[in-house]
C-alpha positions in Angstrom: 110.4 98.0 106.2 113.9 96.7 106.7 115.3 97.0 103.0 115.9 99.6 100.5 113.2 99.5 97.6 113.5 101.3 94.8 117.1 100.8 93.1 118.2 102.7 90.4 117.5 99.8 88.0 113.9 99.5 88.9 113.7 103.1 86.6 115.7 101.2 83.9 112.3 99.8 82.9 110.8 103.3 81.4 113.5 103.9 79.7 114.4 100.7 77.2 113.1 100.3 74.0 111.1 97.6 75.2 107.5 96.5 73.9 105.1 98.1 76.1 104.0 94.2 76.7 107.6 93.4 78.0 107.3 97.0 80.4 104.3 96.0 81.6 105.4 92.6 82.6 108.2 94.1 84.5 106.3 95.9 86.1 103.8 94.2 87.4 106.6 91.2 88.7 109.0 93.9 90.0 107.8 97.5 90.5 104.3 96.5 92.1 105.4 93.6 94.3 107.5 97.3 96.1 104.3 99.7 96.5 102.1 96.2 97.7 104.6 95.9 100.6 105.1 99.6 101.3 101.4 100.0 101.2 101.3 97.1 104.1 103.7 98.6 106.3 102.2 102.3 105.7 98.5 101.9 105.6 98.0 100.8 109.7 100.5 103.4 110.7 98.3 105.9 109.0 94.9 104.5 110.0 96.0 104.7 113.7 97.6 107.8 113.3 95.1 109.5 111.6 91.8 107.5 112.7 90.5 107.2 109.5 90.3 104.2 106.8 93.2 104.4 104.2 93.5 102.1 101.4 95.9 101.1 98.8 94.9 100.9 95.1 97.5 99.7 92.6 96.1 99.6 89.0 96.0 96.8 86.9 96.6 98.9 83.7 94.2 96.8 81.8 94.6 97.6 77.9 91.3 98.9 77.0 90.3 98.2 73.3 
């Protein structure tokens, strides 16, 4: 992991007045693109450290009707 990943920005999302369709959007294109990579650098380093099976889950939040 060679850059910095949340910026202060990235928490400007939950806090406009934005449609919850327009929060969503960002993010899925900018907040979850940041936990996928973290998860790919973390996840072996735990498995190896650990010897167990560790997987990443990042939720679709799916609007249920």
């Amino acid at each position: 992991m060679t850059q910095t990943f949340f910026k202060e920005s990235d928490f400007e999302i939950f806090t406009t007045d934005s449609t919850l369709e327009t929060r969503m959007s960002a993010i899925q294109n900018e907040i979850q693109p940041k936990f996928k990579e973290i998860e790919e650098e973390i996840l072996p380093f735990l498995n190896v450290q650990t010897d167990q099976n560790f997987f990443g889950h990042i939720a679709k939040q799916a609007r249920r009707t």
